[in-house]
Z-matrix of the N, CA and C atoms (Angstrom, degrees):
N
C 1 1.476
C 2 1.534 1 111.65
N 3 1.572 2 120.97 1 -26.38
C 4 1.032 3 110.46 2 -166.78
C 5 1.646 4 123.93 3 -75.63
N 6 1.976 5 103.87 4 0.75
C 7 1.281 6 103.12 5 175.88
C 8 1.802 7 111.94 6 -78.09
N 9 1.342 8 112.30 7 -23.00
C 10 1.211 9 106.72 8 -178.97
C 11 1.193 10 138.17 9 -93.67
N 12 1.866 11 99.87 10 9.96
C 13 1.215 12 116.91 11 152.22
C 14 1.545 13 120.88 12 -83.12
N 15 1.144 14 108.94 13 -42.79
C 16 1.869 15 112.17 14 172.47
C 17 1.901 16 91.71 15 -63.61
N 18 1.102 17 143.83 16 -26.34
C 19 1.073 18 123.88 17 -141.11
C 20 1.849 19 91.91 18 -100.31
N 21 1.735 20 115.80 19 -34.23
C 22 0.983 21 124.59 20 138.15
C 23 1.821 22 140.64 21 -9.21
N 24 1.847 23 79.43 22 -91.66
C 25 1.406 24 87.78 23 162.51
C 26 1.810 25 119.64 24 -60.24
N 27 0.682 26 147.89 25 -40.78
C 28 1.431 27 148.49 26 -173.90
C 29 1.677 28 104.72 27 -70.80
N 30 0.783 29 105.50 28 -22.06
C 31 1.965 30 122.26 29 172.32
C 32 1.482 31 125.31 30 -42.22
N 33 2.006 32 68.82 31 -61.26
C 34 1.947 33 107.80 32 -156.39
C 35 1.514 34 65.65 33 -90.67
N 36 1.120 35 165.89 34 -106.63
C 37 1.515 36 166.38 35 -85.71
C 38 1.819 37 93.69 36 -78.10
N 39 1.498 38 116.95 37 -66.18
C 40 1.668 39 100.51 38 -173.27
C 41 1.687 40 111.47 39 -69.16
N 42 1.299 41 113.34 40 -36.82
C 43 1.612 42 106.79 41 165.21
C 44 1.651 43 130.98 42 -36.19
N 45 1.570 44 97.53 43 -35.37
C 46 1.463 45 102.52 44 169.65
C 47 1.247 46 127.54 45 -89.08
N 48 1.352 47 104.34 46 -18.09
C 49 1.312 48 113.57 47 174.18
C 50 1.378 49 115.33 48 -78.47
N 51 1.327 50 124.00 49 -32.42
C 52 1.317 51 131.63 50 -176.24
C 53 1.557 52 105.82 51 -68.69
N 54 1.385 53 117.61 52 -41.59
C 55 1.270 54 126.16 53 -159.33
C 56 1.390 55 89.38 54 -96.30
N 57 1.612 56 145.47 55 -15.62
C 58 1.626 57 131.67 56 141.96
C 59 1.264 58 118.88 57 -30.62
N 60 1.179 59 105.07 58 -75.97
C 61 1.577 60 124.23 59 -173.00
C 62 1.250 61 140.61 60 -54.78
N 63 1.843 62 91.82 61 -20.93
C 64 1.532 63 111.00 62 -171.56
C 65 1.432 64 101.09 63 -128.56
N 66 1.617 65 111.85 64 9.67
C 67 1.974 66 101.44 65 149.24
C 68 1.359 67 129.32 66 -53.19
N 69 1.380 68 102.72 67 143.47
C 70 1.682 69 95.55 68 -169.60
C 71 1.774 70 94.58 69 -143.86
N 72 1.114 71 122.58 70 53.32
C 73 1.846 72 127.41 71 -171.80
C 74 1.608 73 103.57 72 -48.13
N 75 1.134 74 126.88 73 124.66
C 76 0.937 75 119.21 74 155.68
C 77 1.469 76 133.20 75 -89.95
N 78 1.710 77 116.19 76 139.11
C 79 1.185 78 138.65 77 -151.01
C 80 1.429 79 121.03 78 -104.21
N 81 1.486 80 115.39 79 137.15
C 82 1.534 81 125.18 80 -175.40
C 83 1.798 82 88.48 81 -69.98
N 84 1.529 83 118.69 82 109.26
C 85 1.219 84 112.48 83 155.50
C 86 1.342 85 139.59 84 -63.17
N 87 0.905 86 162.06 85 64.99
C 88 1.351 87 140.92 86 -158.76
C 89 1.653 88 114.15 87 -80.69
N 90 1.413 89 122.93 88 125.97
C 91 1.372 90 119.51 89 -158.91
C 92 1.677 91 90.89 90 -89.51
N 93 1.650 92 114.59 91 150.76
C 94 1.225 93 124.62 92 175.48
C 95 1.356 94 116.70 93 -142.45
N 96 1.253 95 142.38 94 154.38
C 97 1.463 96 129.47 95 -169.48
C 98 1.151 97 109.05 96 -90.03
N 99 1.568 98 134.86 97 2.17
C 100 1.466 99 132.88 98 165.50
C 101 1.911 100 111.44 99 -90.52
N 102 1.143 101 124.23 100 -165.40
C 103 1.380 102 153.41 101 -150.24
C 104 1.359 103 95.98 102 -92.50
N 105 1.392 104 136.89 103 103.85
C 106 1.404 105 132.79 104 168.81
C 107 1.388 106 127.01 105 -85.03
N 108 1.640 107 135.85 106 115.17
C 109 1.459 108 122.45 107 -171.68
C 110 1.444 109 123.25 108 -36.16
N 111 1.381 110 124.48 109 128.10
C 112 1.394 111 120.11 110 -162.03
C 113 1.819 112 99.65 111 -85.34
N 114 1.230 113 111.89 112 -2.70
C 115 1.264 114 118.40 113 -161.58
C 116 1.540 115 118.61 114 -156.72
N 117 1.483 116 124.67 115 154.49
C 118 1.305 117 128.52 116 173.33
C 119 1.635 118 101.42 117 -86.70
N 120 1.572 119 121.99 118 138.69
C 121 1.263 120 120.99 119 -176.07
C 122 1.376 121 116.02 120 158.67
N 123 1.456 122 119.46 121 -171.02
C 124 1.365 123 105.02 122 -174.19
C 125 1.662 124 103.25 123 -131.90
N 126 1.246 125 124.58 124 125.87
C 127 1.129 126 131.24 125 -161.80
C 128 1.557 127 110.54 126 -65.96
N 129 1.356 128 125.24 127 106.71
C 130 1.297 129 125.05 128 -169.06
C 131 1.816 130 118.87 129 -103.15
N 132 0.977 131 100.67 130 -4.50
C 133 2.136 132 113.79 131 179.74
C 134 1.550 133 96.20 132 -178.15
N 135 1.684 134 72.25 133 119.62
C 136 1.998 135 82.47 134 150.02
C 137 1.770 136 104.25 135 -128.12
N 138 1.162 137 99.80 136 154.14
C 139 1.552 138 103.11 137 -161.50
C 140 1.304 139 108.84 138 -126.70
N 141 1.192 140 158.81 139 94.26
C 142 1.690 141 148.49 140 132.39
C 143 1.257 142 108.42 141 11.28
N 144 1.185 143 135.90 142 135.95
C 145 1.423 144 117.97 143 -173.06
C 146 2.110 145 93.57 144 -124.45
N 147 0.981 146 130.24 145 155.23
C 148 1.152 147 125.36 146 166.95
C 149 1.496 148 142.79 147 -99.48
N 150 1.511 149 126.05 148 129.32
C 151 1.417 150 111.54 149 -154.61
C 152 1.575 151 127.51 150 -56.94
N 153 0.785 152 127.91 151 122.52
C 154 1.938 153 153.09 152 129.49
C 155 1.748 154 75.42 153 48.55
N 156 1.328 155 131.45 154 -97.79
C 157 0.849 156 156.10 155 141.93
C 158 2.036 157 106.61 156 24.73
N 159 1.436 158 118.82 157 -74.99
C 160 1.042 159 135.17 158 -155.19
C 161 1.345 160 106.13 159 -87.38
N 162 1.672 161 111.91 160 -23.63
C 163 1.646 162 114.90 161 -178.50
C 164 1.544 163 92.20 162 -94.13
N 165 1.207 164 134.77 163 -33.79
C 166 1.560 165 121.16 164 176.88
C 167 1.352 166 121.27 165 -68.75
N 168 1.359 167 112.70 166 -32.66
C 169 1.852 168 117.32 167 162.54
C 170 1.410 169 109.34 168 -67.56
N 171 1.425 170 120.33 169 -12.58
C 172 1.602 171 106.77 170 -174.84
C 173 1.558 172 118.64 171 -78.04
N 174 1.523 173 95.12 172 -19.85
C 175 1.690 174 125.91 173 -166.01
C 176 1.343 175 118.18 174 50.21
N 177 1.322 176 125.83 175 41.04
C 178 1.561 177 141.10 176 159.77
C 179 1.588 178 107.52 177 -136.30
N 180 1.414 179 101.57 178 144.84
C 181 1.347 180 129.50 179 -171.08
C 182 1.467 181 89.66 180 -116.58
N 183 1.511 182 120.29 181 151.67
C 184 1.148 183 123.06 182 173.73
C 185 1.797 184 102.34 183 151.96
N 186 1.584 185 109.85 184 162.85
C 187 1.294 186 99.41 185 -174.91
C 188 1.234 187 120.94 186 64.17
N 189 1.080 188 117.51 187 -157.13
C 190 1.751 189 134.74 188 -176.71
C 191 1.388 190 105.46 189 -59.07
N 192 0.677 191 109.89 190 -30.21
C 193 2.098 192 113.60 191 177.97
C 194 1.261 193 85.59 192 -64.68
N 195 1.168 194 160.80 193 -9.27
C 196 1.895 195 129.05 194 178.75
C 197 1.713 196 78.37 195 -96.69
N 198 1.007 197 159.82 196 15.83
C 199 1.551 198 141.92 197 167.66
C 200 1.714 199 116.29 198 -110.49
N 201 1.287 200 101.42 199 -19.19
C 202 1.323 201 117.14 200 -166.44
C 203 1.852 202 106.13 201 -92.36
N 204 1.064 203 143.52 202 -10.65
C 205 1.767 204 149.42 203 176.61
C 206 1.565 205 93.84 204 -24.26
N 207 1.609 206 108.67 205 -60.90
C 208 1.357 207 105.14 206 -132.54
C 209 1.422 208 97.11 207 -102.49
N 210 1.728 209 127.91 208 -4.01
C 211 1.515 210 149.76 209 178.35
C 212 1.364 211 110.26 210 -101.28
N 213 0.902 212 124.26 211 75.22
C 214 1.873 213 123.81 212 -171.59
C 215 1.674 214 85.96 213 -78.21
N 216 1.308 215 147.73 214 -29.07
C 217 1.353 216 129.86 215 -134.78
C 218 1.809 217 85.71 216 -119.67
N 219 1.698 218 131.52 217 10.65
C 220 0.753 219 133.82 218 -177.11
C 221 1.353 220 113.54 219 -57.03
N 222 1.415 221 137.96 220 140.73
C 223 1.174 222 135.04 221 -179.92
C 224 1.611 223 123.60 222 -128.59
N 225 1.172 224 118.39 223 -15.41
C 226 1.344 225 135.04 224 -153.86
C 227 1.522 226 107.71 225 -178.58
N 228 1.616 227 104.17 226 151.00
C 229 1.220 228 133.31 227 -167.13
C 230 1.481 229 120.73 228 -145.61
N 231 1.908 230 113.03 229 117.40
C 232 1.178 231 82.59 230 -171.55
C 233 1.426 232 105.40 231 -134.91
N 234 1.583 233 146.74 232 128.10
C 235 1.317 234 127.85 233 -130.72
C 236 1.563 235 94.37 234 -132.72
N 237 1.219 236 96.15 235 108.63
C 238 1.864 237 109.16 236 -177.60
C 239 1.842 238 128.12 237 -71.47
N 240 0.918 239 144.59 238 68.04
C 241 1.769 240 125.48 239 -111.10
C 242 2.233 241 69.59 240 -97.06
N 243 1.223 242 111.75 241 169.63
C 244 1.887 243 107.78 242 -157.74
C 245 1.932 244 82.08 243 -150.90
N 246 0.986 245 121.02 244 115.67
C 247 1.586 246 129.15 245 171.67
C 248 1.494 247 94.94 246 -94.02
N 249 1.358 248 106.46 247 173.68
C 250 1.475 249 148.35 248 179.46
C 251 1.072 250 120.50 249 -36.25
N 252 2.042 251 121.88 250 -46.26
C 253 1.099 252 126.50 251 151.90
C 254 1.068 253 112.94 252 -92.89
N 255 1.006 254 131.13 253 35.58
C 256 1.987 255 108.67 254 149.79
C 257 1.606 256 127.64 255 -100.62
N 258 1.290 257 99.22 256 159.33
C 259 1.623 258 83.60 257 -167.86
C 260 1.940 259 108.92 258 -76.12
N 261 1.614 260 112.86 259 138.01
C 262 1.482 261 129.19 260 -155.73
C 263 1.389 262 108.42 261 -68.61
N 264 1.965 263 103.30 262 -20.71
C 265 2.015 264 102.79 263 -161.78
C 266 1.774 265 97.24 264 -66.85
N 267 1.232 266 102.88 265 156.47
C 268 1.969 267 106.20 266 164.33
C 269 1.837 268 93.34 267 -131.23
N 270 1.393 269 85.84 268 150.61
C 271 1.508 270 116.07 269 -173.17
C 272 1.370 271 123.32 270 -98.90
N 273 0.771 272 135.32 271 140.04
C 274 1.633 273 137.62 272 164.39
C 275 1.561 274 103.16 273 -46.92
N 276 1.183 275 122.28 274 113.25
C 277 1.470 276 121.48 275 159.22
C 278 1.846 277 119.47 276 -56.95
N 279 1.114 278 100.96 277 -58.81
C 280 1.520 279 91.48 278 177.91
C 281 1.436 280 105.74 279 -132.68
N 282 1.536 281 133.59 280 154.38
C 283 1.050 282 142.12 281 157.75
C 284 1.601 283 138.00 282 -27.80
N 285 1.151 284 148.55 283 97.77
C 286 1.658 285 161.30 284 -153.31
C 287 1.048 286 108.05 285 155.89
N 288 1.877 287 100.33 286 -160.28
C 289 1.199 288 109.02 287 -141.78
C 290 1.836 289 92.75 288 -118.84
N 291 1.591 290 117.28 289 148.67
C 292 1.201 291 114.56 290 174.61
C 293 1.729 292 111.59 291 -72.80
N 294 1.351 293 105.88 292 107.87
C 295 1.823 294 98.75 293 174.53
C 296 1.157 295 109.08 294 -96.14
N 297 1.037 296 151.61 295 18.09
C 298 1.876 297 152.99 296 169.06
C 299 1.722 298 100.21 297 159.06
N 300 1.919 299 63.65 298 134.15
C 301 1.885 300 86.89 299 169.34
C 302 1.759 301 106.81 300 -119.01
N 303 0.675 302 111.93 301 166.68
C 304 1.758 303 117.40 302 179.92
C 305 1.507 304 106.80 303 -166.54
N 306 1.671 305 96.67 304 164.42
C 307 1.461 306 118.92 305 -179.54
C 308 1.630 307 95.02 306 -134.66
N 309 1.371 308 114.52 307 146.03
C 310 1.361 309 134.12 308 170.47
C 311 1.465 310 117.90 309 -160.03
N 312 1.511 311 95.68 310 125.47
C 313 1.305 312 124.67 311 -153.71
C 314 1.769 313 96.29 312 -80.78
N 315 1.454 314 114.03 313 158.66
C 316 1.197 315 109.83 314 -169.43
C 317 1.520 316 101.09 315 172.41
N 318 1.773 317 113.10 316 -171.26
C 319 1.204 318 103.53 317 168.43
C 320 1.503 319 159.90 318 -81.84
N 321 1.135 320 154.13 319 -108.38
C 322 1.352 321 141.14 320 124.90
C 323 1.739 322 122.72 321 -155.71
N 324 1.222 323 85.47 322 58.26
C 325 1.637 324 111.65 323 -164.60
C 326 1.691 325 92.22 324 -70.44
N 327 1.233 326 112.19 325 137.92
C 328 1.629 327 106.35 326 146.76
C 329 1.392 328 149.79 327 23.39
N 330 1.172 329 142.71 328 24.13
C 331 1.701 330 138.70 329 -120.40
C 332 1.383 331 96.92 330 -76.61
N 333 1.680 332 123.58 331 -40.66
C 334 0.974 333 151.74 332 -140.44
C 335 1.724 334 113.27 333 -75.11
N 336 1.211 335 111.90 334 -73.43
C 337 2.118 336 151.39 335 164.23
C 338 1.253 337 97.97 336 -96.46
N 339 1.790 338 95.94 337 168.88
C 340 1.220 339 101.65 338 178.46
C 341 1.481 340 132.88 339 78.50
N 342 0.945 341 132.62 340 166.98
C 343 1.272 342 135.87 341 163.28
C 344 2.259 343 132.58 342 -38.87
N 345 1.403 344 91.61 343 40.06
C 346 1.308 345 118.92 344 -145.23
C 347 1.296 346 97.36 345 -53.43
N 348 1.258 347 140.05 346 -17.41
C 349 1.620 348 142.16 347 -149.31
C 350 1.997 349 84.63 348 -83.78
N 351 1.662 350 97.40 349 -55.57
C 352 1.103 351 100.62 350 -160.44
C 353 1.870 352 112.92 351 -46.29
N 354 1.739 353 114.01 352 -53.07
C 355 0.978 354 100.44 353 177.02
C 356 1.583 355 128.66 354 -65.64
N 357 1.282 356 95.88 355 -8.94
C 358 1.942 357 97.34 356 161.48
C 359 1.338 358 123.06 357 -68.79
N 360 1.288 359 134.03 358 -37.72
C 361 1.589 360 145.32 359 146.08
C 362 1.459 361 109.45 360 -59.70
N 363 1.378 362 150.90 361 9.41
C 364 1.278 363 119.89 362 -155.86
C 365 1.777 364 87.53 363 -166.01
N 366 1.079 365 128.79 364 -30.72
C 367 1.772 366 141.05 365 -172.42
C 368 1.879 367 102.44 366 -47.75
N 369 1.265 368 106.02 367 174.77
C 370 1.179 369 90.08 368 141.14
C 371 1.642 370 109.17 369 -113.16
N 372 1.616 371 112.59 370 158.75
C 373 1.377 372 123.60 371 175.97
C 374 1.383 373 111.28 372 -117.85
N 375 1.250 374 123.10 373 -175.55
C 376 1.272 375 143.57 374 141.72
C 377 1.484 376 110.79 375 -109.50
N 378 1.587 377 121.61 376 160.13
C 379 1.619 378 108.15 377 176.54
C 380 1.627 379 90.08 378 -165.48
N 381 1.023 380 79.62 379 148.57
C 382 2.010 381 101.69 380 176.19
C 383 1.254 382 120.40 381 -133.13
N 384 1.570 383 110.46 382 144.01
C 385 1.647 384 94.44 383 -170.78
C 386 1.911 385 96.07 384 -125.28
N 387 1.188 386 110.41 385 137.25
C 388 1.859 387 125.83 386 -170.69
C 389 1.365 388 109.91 387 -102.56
N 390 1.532 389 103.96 388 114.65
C 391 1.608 390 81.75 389 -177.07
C 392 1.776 391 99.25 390 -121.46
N 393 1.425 392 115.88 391 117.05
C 394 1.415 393 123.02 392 -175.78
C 395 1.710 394 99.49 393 -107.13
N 396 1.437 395 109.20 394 -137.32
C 397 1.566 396 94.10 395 163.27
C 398 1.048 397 127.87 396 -83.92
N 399 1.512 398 126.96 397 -4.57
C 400 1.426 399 123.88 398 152.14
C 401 1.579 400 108.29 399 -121.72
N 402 1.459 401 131.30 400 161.15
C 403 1.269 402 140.17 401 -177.82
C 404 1.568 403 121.30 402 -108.77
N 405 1.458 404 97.15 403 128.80
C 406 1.800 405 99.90 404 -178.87
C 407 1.125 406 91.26 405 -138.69
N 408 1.344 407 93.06 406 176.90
C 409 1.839 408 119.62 407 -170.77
C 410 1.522 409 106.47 408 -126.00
N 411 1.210 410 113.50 409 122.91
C 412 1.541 411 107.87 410 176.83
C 413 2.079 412 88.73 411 -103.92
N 414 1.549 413 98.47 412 147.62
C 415 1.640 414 102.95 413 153.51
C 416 1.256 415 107.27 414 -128.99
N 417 1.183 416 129.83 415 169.60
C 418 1.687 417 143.52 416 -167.29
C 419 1.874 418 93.42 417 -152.19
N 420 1.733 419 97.56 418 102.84
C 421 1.497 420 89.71 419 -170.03
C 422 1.692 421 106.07 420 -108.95
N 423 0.946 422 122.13 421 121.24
C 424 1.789 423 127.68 422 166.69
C 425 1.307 424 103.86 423 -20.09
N 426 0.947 425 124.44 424 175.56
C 427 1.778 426 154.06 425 -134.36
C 428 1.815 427 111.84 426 177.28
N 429 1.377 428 98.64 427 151.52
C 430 1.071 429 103.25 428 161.59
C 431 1.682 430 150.23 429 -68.44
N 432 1.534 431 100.78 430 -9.61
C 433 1.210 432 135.41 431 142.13
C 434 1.653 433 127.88 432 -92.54
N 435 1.300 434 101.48 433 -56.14
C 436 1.979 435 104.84 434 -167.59
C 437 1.457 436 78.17 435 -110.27
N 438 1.948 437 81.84 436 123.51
C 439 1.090 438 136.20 437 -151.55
C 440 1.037 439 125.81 438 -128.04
N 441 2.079 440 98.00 439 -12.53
C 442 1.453 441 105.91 440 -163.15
C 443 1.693 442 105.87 441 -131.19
N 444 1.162 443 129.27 442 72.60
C 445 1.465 444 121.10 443 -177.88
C 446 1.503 445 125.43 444 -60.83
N 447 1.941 446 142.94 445 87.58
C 448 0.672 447 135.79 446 176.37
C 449 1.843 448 137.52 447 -55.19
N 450 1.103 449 117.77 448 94.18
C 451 1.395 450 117.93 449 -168.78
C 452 2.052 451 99.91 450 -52.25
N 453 1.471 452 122.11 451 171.09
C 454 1.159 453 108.25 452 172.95
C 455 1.342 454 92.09 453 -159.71
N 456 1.128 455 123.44 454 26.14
C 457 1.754 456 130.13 455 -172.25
C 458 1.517 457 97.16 456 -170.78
N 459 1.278 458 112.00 457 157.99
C 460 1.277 459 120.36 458 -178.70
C 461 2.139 460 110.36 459 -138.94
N 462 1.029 461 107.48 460 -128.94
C 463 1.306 462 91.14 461 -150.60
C 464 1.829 463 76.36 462 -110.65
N 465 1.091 464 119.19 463 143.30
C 466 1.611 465 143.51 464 170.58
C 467 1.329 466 107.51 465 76.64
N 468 1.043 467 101.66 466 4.30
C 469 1.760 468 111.24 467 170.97
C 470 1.008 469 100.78 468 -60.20
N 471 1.738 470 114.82 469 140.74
C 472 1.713 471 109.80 470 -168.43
C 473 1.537 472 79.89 471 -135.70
N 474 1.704 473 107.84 472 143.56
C 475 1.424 474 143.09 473 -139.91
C 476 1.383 475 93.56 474 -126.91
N 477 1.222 476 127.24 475 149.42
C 478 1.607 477 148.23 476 150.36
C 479 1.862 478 92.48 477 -98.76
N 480 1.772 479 94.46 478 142.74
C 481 1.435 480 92.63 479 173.19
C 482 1.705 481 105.58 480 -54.92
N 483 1.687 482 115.87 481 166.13
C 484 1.271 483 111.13 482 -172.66
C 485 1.402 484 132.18 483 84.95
N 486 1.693 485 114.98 484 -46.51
C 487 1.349 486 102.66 485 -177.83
C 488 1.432 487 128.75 486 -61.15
N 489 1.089 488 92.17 487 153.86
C 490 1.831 489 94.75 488 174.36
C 491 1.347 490 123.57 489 -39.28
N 492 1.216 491 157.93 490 138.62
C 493 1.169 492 153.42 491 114.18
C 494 1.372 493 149.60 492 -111.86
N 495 1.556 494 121.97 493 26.80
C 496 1.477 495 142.85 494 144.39
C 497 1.289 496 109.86 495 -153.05
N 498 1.202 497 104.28 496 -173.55
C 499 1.726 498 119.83 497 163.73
C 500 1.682 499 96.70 498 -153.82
N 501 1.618 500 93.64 499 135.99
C 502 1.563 501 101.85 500 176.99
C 503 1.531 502 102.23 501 -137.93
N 504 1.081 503 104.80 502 131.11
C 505 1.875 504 128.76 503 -166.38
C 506 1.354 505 110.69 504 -81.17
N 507 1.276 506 130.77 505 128.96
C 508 1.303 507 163.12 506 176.59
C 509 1.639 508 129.95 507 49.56
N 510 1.372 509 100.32 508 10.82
C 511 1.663 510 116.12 509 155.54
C 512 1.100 511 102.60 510 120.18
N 513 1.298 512 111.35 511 137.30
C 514 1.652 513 135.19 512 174.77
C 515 0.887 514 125.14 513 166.74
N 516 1.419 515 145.30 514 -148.28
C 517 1.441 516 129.86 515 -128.65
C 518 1.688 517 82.69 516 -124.63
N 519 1.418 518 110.00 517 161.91
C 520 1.552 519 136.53 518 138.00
C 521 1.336 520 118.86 519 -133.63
N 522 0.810 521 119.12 520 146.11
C 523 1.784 522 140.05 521 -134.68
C 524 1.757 523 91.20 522 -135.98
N 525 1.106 524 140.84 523 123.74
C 526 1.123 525 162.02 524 -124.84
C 527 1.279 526 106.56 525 -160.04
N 528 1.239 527 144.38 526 80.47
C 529 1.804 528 129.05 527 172.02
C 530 1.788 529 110.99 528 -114.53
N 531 1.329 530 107.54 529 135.02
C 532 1.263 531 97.54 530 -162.82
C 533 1.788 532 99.27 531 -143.02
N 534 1.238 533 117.22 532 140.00
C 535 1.676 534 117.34 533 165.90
C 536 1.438 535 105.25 534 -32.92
N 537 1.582 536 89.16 535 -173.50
C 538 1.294 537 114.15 536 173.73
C 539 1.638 538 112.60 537 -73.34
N 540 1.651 539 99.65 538 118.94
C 541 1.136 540 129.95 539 -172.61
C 542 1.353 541 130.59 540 -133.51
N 543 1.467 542 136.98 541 161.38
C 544 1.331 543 136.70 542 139.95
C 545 1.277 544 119.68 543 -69.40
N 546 1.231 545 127.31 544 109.68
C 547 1.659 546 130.23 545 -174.41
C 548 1.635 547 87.00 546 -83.58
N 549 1.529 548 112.84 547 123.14
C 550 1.158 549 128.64 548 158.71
C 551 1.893 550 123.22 549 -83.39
N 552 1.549 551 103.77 550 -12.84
C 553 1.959 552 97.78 551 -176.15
C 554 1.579 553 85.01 552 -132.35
N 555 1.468 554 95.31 553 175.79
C 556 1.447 555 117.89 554 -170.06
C 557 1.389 556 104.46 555 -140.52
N 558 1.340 557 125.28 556 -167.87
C 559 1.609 558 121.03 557 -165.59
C 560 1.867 559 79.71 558 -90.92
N 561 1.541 560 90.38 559 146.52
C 562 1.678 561 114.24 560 174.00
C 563 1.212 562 125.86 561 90.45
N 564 1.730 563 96.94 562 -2.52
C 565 1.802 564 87.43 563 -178.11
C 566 1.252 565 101.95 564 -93.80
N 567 1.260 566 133.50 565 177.52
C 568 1.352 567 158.33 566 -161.85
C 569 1.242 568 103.16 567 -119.06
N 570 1.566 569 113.64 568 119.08
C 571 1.856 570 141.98 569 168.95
C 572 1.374 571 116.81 570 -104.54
N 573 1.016 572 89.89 571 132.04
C 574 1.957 573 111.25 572 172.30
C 575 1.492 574 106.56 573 -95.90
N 576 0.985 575 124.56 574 112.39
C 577 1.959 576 102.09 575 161.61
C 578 1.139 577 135.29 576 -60.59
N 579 1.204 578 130.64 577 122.77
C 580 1.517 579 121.57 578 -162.01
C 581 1.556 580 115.85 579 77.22
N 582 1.216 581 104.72 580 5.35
C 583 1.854 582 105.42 581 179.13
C 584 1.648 583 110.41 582 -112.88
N 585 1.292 584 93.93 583 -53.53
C 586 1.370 585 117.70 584 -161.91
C 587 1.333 586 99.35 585 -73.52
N 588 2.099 587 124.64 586 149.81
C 589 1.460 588 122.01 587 165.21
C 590 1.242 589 90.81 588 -110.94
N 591 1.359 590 124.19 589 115.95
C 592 1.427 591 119.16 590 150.19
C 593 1.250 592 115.80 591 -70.30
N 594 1.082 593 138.00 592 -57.35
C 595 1.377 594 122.29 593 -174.62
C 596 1.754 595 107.75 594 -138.82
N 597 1.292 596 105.87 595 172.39
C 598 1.834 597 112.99 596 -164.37
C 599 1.920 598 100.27 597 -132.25
């Protein structure tokens, strides 16, 4: 008998796990005219980003400059790193319309520990850019485990702040770049998607 208790327990063990990973609660939105967390997580770098201008006189590309081509008015960056228990859906930060979605192939270093910036420059991601009355870029970058970034909107798909728009499996980063703003969090605070205002 005692196999069909391990066989049991091991049952009830991926059932819960499945139903971890693949919670998706839905949330009292409240719409606001600033930047809504695209994600549950804990804010690990926010970065100043430097003008269009100042990274082309530097004559190196690298970092956040491979995300920025098509965002000249980019100002800020803010990189949410999302573990194991948090819930996987990401949200529309602010209200508009989807103008490009993309995939870019890359590595699958670590997102998590470690030298984490790097696999944020270097992973592969997916990334979308929202343009309401102001424009941001969400990315959803691979991991060394989650592997699998679910798109859930596509390109002219038009968004209420909040709605869903991916799911990415078993923790890692979202990448946040946004104009000129008031950054409301700093590294360590704690994000809700669709709850939280990072910035106004």
């Amino acid at each position: 008998m005692t196999w069909w208790i391990w066989t049991l327990v091991t049952i009830g063990a991926l059932w819960f796990f499945w139903w971890f990973v693949h919670r998706d609660p839905d949330r009292p939105i409240v719409a606001t005219r600033g930047f809504l967390s695209p994600a549950d997580g804990t804010v690990v770098h926010v970065e100043k980003l430097k003008s269009k201008k100042a990274r082309v006189k530097k004559g190196k590309k690298g970092g956040f400059d491979l995300f920025l081509d098509d965002f000249p008015e980019a100002q800020y960056v803010v990189v949410i790193m999302l573990k194991i228990w948090h819930v996987h859906t990401q949200r529309a930060p602010v209200a508009g319309k989807v103008t490009s979605v993309y995939h870019k192939d890359g590595a699958f270093r670590n997102a998590v520990f470690g030298d984490y910036l790097q696999a944020t420059y270097n992973n592969e991601h997916q990334g979308m850019m929202i343009a309401g009355e102001k424009r941001c870029k969400v990315y959803m970058v691979a991991g060394l485990v989650a592997r699998r970034i679910v798109s859930l909107v596509q390109e002219n798909t038009v968004l209420q702040q909040g709605d869903r728009i991916a799911k990415i499996r078993l923790g890692s980063q979202v990448v946040l770049v946004l104009p000129e703003s008031k950054i409301l969090v700093k590294p360590g605070d704690k994000v809700y998607g669709g709850l939280t205002e990072v910035a106004q």
